[in-house]
C-alpha positions in Angstrom: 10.3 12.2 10.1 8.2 12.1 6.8 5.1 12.2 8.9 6.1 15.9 9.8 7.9 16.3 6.2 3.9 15.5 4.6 1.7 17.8 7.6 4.3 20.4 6.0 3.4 20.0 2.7 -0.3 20.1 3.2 0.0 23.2 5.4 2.1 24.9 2.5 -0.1 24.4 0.5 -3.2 25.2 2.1 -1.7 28.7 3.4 -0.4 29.7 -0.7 -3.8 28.9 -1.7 -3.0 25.6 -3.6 -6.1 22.9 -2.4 -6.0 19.9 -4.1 -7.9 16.8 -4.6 -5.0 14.3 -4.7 -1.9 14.6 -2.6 1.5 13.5 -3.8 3.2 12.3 -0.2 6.2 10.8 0.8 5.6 7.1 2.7 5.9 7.5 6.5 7.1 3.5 6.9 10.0 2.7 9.9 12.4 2.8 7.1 14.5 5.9 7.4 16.0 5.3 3.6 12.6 5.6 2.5 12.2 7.9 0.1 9.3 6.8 -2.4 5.8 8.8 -3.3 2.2 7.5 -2.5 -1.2 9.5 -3.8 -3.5 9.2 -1.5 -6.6 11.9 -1.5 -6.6 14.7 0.7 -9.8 14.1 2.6 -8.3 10.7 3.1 -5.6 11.8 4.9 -7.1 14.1 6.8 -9.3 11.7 8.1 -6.1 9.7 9.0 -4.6 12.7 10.9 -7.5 13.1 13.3 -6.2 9.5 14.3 -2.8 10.5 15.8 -1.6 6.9 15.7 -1.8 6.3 12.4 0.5 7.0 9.4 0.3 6.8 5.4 2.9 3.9 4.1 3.2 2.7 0.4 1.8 -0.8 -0.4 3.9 -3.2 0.4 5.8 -1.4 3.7 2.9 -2.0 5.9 5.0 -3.7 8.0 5.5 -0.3 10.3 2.1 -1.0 12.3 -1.4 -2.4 12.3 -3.3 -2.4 8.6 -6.7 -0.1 9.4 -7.2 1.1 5.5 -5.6 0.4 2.7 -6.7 2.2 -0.9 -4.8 2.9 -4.2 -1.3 2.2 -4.0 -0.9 3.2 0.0 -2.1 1.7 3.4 -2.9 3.6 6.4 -1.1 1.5 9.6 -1.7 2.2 13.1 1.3 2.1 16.0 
């Protein structure tokens, strides 16, 4: 769900003009409950969505897939 909840935010943001370096996301673990914030930069994860398996989780939920990448304060998991 948050996968779709963070493309949103980066297309809103993108069509009002707003372009930024850093994005503040929401972690796309298994965990439905999960509500915390990862910042992760955005040519990171747009690299990550041209992999459509692969998902942004906070360190320390990595448990939702296989570890590809991991940087500052997130990890990017593959299904």
């Amino acid at each position: 769900f948050f996968r779709a909840v963070n493309d949103r935010i980066v297309e809103l943001g993108t069509r009002f003009g707003f372009r930024e370096e850093t994005l503040e996301l929401i972690c796309e673990c298994d965990d439905s409950g999960c509500t915390e914030h990862m910042s992760i930069p955005s040519a990171e994860y747009e690299q990550v969505r041209t992999a459509g398996q692969r998902h942004v989780v906070v360190q320390g939920h990595e448990y939702s897939g296989r570890v590809v990448a991991r940087g500052d304060g997130y990890v990017v998991v593959e299904d």
